[in-house]
N, C-alpha and C positions, 0 to 999 in steps of 0.2 A: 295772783296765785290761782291756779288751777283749781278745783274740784271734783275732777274726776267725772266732767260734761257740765258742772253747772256753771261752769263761770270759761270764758274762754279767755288765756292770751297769746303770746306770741312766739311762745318757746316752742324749739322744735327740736327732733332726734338730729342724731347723728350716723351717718355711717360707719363709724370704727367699730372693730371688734373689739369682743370680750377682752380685757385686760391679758396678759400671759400671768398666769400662775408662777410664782419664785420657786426655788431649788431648795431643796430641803435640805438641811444639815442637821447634827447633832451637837455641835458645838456649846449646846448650855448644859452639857452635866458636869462640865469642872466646878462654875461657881454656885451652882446647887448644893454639891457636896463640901466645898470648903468650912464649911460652919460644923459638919458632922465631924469632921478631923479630931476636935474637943473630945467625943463622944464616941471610941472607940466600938463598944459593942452595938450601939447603937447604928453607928456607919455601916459596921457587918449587915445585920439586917436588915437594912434599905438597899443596899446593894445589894442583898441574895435576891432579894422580890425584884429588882430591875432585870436583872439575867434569867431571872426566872420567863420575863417577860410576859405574864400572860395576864397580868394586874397592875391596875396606876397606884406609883407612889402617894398616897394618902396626906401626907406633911401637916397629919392630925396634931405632931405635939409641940408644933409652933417653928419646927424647923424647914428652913425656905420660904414659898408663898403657901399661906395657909388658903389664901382665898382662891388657889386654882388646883385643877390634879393633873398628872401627866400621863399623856397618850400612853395605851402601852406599847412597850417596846415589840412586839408583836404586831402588831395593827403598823407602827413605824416604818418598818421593813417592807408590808405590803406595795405603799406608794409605787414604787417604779415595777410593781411583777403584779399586771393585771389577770393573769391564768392564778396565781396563787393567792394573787386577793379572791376571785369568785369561790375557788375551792376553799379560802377562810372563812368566807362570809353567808356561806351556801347552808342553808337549815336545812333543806334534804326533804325529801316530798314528806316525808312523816315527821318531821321538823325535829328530829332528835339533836339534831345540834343548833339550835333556835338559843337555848340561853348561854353555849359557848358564842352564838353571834352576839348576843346582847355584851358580853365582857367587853368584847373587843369593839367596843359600840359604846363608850361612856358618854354619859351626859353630860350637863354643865360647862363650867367655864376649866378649858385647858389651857394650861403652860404653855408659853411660848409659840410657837408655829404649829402648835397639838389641832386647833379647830380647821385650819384652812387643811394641814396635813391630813387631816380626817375627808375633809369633803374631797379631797385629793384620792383617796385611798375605793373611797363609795365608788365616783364616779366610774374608774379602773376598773372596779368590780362588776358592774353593771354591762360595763360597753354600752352605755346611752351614746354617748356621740360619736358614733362607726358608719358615717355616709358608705350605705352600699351594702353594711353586712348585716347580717339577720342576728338580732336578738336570741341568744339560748337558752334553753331553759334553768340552767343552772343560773346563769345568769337575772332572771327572770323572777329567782326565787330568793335571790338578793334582794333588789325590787321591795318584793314583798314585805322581807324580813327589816330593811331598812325602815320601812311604811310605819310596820307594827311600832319598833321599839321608840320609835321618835312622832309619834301618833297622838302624845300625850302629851309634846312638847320637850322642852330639854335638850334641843339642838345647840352645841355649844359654837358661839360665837366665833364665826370664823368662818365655818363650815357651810354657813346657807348657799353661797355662790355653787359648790361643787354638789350638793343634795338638791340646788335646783335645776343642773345640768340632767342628773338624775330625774326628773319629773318632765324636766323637758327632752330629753331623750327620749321617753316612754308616753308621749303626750297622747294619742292615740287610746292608750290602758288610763292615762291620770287625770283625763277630763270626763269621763264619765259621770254621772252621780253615779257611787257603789252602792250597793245593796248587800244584805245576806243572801248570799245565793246557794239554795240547799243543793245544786248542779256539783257547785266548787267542792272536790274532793283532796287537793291539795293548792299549799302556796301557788301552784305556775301551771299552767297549761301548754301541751305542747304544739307546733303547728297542725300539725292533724285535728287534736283537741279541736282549735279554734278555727277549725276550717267551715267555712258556711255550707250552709243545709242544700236540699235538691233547692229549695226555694230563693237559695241565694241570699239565707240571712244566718248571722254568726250572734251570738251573745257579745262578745268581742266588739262588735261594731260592723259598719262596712270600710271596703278598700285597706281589707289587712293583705301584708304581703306574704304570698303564697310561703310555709313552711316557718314561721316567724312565732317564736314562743311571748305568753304574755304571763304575766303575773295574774294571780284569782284575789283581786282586793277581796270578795265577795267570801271567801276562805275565812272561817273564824277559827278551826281549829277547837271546836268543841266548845266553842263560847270563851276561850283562853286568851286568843289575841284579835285587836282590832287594828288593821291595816288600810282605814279608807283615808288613801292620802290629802283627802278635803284639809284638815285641818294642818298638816306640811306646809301644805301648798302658802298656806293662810300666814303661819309662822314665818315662814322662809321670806315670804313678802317685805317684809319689815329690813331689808338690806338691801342695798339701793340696787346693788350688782345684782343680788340674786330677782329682783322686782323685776328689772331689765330681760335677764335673762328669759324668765315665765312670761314678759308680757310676748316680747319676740315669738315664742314658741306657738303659743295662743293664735297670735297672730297670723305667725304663718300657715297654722294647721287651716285656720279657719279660708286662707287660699285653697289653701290645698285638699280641701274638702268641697268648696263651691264650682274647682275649675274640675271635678269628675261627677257632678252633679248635672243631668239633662237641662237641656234649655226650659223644661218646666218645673225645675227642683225636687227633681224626683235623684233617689237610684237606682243607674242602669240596671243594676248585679241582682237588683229583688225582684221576684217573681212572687207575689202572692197566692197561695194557693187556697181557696174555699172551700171551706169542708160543707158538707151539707149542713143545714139550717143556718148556718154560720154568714156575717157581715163579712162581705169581700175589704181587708183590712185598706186605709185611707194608702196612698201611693207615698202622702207626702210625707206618711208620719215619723218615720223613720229619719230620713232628711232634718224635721223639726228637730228631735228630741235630740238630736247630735247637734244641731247649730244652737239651741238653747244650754244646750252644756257648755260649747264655747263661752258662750254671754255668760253664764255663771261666773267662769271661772276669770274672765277680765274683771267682772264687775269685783269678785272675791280681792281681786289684788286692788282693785282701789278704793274698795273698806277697809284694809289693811294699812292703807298707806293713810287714809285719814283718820283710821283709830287709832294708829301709830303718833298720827300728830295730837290729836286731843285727849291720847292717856301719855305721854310724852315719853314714851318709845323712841319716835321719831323726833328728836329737839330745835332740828334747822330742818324745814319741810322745804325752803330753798336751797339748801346744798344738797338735801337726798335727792331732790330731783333732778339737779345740776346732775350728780352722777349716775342718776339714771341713764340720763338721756347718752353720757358718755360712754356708757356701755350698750346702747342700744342699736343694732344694725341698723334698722332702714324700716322700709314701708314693703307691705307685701298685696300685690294684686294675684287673683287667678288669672290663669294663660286665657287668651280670647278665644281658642275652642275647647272642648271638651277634651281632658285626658283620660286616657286608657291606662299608663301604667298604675302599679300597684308598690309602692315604693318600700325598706324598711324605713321603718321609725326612725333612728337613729339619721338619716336623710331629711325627715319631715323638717325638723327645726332646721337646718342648715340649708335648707335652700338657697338661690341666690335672692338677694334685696329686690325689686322692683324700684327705687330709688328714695332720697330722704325724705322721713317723715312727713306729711305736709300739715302743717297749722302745729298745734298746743300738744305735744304727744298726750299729756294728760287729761287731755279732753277725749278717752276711752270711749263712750258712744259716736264721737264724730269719726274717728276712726275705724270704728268697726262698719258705721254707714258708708264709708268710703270707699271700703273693701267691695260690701254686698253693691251699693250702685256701678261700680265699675262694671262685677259683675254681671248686670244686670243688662247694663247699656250694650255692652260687647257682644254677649252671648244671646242679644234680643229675648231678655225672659217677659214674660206676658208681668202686663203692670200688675194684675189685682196678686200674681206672686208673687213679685219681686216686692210690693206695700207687706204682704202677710209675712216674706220674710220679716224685714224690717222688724214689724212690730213685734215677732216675738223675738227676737234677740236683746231688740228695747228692754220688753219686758221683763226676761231673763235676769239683761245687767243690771236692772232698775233693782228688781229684786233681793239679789247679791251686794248689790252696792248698798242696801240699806240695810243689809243682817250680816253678811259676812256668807261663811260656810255653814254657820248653825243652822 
């Protein structure tokens, strides 16, 4: 059994894709209501609140399952109409319909195909996984709004695969460490917003693509809501698919960031510019504090997966893994020169594989070294940076891997 680099064995990924998501039906409200038939008036008013659709059946007085609540039939309908999902689920730059998103956003454990249906509904909304198209802002501000309400936890069971689509979609905006940013004026920024400076440096990051809206995790909204999806991330973990999913994305970002980085790990696109009395800022810092976020965020997922086993979360740490790995694409290297383009998001995690895994997928730091040495060797990066990378990505996951997100 793995540990997340300290112990190695012999398990490896697989190439198959993510599972297909099943077809949604409505077929369970005959035998929900069969037991109301007794209870004439009482039937009346569970059925006015379902047609009402904007609120889940409660089944507070012991009628049906007490222990779960039902999507609402609102949110329901969204699934297959992702233009009507973003305009449902959109809080508006002034966020006045922020707690009409939360209604349609319930917590806990849902009825029947209500959790996957939910994460089904999110992802829609969002357009995280649109190889090729730009991220909008409406959509952006979903993102956010989704961050907030499930921030605190209360992702209902089902759901983490399609909210970690969502994070891996926006990987770019959800590996960051967030901050309160007094900059952030509403949930989303638009591509302009997030466009870099004469200097060729963005809050955003580098290598965002030209016109591409991001979410302002950094947005508190007057101290009202917290949307740093650190603690998502962390949640969502603990489901083999969704673990799979974020490590993939991580993964590939972290290609996908080293093969646009110089042969000395720098980036191209920054120009630092020196104000007088001022320290000409380090070339490579910028570089660092993006790949040390990467290492965070793997290390975060496999704290998760061993808190998950030793608060028992996790109850078979060999079958979660077993499907991890089943839902795991592949291995990803950066290209052996430098790239120029500037890709959407929604592209970054879907690139194509590099080929299967190689060694313990769970063995997180031998992989992430696998990455950067390819790197290294191909693109002839000088040794004393290709060691300094190294060591702080080490350190990153080391760190991550021993607290989590906190």
């Amino acid at each position: 059994m793995s540990n997340g680099g300290a112990e190695k064995d012999d398990g490896t990924g697989t190439e198959s894709a993510p599972e297909a998501v099943p077809s949604v039906t409505q077929s369970e409200t005959g035998g929900r209501f069969a037991r109301l038939r007794k209870h004439r008036v009482l039937a009346s008013a569970v059925a006015s609140a379902v047609v009402a659709g904007a609120v889940a059946v409660p089944f507070a007085l012991g009628v049906g399952d007490p222990s779960c609540k039902e999507l609402p039939v609102a949110t329901r309908k969204l699934a297959q109409d992702p233009v009507s999902a973003t305009r449902a689920l959109d809080p508006r730059d002034d966020m006045s319909r922020y707690d009409a998103v939360r209604a349609l956003l319930p917590s806990g454990r849902l009825c029947g195909d209500g959790g996957r249906l939910l994460g089904q509904v999110v992802d829609a909304a969002t357009g995280a996984w649109t190889p090729g198209r730009l991220h909008t802002i409406a959509q952006s501000r979903v993102v956010y709004a989704v961050s907030g309400i499930y921030h605190d936890g209360g992702v209902p069971p089902g759901a983490e695969p399609g909210l970690a689509r969502v994070l891996a979609g926006y990987v770019a905006d959800t590996t960051p460490f967030t901050f309160a940013d007094p900059d952030a004026s509403a949930p989303a920024a638009s591509g302009a917003q997030a466009a870099p400076d004469q200097a060729g440096w963005s809050r955003f990051g580098p290598f965002l693509a030209p016109g591409e809206a991001h979410p302002e995790f950094g947005f508190d909204h007057g101290f009202t809501v917290t949307a740093d999806p650190a603690r998502l991330f962390e949640e969502l973990a603990g489901n083999p698919e969704a673990f799979a999913i974020l490590y993939d994305a991580e993964r590939a970002y972290l290609a996908h960031y080293l093969e646009r980085l110089t042969p000395e790990g720098t980036d191209p696109d920054y120009r630092p510019q020196k104000e007088p009395g001022e320290e000409k800022t380090r070339p490579t810092l910028g570089p660092d504090n993006g790949l040390k976020d990467i290492a965070r965020r793997v290390g975060t997922l496999m704290y998760a997966r061993a808190d998950g086993a030793r608060e028992g979360g996790i109850s078979d740490l060999d079958a979660f893994d077993a499907s991890a790995r089943r839902h795991t694409r592949g291995a990803y290297r950066a290209a052996p020169r430098q790239v120029t383009s500037r890709p959407p998001m929604g592209t970054i995690t879907l690139r194509p594989v590099s080929g299967p895994v190689q060694g313990d997928l769970m063995d997180a730091r031998r992989q992430l070294f696998l990455t950067v040495d390819a790197w290294a060797k191909t693109r002839k990066v000088p040794a004393q940076r290709a060691s300094a990378v190294r060591q702080l990505l080490d350190d990153s996951y080391l760190e991550a891997y021993r607290y989590g997100s906190r």
